[in-house]
N, C-alpha and C positions, 0 to 999 in steps of 0.2 A: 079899839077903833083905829088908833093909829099903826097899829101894824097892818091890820087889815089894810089900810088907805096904801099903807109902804108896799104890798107885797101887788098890789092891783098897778101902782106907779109900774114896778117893776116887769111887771110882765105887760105892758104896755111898750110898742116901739115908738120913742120918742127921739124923731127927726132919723131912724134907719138905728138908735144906738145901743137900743135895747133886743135880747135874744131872750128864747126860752130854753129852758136846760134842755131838752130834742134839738133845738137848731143849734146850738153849742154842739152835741155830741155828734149832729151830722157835718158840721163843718170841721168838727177834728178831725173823722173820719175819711172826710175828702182830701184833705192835706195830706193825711197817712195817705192816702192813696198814689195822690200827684206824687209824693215823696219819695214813695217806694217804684213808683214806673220811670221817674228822674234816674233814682240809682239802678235800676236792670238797664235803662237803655247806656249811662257812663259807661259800666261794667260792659258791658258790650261791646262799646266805641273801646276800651282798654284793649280789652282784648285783641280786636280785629288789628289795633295799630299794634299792639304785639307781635300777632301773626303775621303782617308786615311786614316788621323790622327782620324781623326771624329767616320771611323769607327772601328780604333785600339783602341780610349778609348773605346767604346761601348762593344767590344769583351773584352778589360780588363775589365771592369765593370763588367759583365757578369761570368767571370771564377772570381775575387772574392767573389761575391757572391755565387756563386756555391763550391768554394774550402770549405767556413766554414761550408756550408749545407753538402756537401759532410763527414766532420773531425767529425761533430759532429754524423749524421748518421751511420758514419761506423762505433763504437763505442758503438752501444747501443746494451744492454743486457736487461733480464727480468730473475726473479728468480720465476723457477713455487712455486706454493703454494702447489701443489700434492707434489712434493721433499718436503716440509719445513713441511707438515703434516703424511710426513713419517719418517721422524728423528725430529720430532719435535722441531726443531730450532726455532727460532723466530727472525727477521730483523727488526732492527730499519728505519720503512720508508715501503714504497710500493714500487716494481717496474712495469713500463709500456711500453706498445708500443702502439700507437694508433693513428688514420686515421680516419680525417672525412669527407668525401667529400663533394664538393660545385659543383654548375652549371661552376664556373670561375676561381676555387682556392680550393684548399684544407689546413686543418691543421691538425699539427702536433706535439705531444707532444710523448717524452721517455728518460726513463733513459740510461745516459750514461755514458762510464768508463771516453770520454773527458770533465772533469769537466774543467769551468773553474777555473782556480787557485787562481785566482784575487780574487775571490769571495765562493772559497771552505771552509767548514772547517776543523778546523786543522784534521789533521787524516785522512781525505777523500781524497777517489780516485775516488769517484761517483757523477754525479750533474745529474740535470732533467732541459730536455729543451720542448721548446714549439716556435714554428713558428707559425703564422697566419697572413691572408693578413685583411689590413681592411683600407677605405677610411682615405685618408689624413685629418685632424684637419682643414688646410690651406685652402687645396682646397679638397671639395668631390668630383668634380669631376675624382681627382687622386685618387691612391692606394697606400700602403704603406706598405711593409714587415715589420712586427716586429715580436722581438724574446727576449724570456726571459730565463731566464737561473737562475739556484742557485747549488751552491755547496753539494748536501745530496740530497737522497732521498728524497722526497713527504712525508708528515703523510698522506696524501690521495691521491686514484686514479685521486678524480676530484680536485682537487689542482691544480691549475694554477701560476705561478710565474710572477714577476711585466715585464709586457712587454718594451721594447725601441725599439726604430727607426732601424732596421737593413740596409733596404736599400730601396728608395725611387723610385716612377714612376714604380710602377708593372703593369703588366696588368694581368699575370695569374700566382699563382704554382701549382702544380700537381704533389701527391706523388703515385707512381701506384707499388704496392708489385706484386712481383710474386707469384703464387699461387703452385707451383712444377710442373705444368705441362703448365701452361702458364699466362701471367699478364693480371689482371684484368681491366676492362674494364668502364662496368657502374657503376657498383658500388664497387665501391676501399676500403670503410669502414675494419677497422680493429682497435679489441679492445680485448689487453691478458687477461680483466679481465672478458668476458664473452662471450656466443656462442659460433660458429664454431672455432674462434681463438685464443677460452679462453687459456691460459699457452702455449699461443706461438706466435712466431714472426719471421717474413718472411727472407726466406735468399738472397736475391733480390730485390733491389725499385729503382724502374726507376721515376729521376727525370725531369719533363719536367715545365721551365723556362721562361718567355715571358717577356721583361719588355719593355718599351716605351724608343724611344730615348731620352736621356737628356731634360728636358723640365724645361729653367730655368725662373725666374720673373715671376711665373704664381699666379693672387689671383685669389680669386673665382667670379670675374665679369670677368672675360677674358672666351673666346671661344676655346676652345682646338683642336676642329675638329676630324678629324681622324691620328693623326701623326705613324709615322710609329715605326717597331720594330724590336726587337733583340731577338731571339731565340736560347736556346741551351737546352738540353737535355746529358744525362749523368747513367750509371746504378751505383747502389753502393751494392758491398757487403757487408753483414753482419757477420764481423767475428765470435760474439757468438753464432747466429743460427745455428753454427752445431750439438749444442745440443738438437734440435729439430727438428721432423719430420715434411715435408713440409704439406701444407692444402692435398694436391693431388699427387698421388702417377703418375710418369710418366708414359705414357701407349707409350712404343716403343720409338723411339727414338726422343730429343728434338729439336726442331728447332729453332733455334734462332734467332728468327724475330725483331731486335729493331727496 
């Protein structure tokens, strides 16, 4: 009788504190539920600030390499030779602008007023730089931005200075001049010391940038596939080119189509 009495107590709710083994086993149930859609929605939120992060370094990766592409380009000058052959001065060194274009990438060499310091000499407020893309040492299958740089003028136009590693995992640069009337297209080539663009240099170059996500621990027996990228573009102007006239004179008015 006394148990009987205990087990009728028990399954009675007395003041909300009593449950039956069903409302136990649905309230465990709903916990487990709340519990497990708590942990898919964290994992989620993890994730998405991963993907984030991931793609915040890429986009800083990206603007620093473009900020020093950007400092040293917007900086370059060229002294024509018609002026130096009219007051017959003479300049210790050459100056240059020049674009070579490729299928993938293009390079770059010209004098500029942002010398670097580090490596100027004494006196000098002029250095000669030079970009170009060319397979990694590592891996060929990668690409690799380097850039050389020196404090002075060139003794010559084809003068190249010693290259280093600027910035690794490229997949394309492309330096594209405006022509005065609109920017070049298939063939980008430009060079102040001869032709159409001898004793001059463009007052507009639109940089376009491609580089491969991060792509770390790779040797050259690893399989790359097709990994993805990071894209940015950017125009730079030329503050010395106002001393010379564009390739093309505008004809009406300009549209500016980046």
């Amino acid at each position: 009788m006394f148990c009987d009495s205990l087990k009728k107590k028990n399954n009675l709710r007395a003041g909300g504190a009593g449950f039956t083994l069903i409302e136990v086993i649905i309230t465990i149930s709903l916990l487990l539920g709340i519990m497990l859609g708590v942990s898919t929605m964290m994992k989620g939120s993890f994730e998405m600030r991963i993907g984030l992060a991931e793609k915040n370094r890429g986009t800083h990766r990206l603007n620093i390499i473009m900020e020093k592409i950007y400092h040293d380009l917007a900086h370059a000058f060229i002294i024509s030779k018609r002026d130096n052959d009219k007051t017959g001065e003479k300049q210790n060194g050459e100056t240059l602008f020049y674009i070579k274009s490729g299928f993938d990438s293009d390079e770059i060499a010209f004098t500029t007023l942002a010398a670097d310091k580090q490596r100027a000499e004494i006196g000098s407020e002029v250095g000669f730089v030079y970009y170009v893309l060319k397979p990694s040492k590592q891996n060929p299958n990668l690409k690799n931005l380097y850039r050389g740089a020196i404090g002075r003028l060139p003794e010559k136009t084809d003068d190249r200075p010693e290259l280093n590693i600027f910035a690794t995992n490229i997949k394309s640069i492309k330096f594209v001049p405006f022509n005065g009337e609109d920017w070049a297209k298939t063939f980008r080539d430009w060079d102040s010391t001869k032709g159409d663009t001898r004793d001059n240099i463009p007052h507009l170059v639109k940089i376009e940038l491609e580089v491969f996500d991060e792509i770390m621990n790779q040797d050259e027996s690893e399989e790359i596939g097709e990994p993805s990228t990071d894209h940015i573009e950017t125009i730079v102007h030329i503050g010395m080119a106002y001393n010379f006239m564009p390739l093309k004179k505008p004809s009406g008015s300009l549209k500016w189509v980046f």
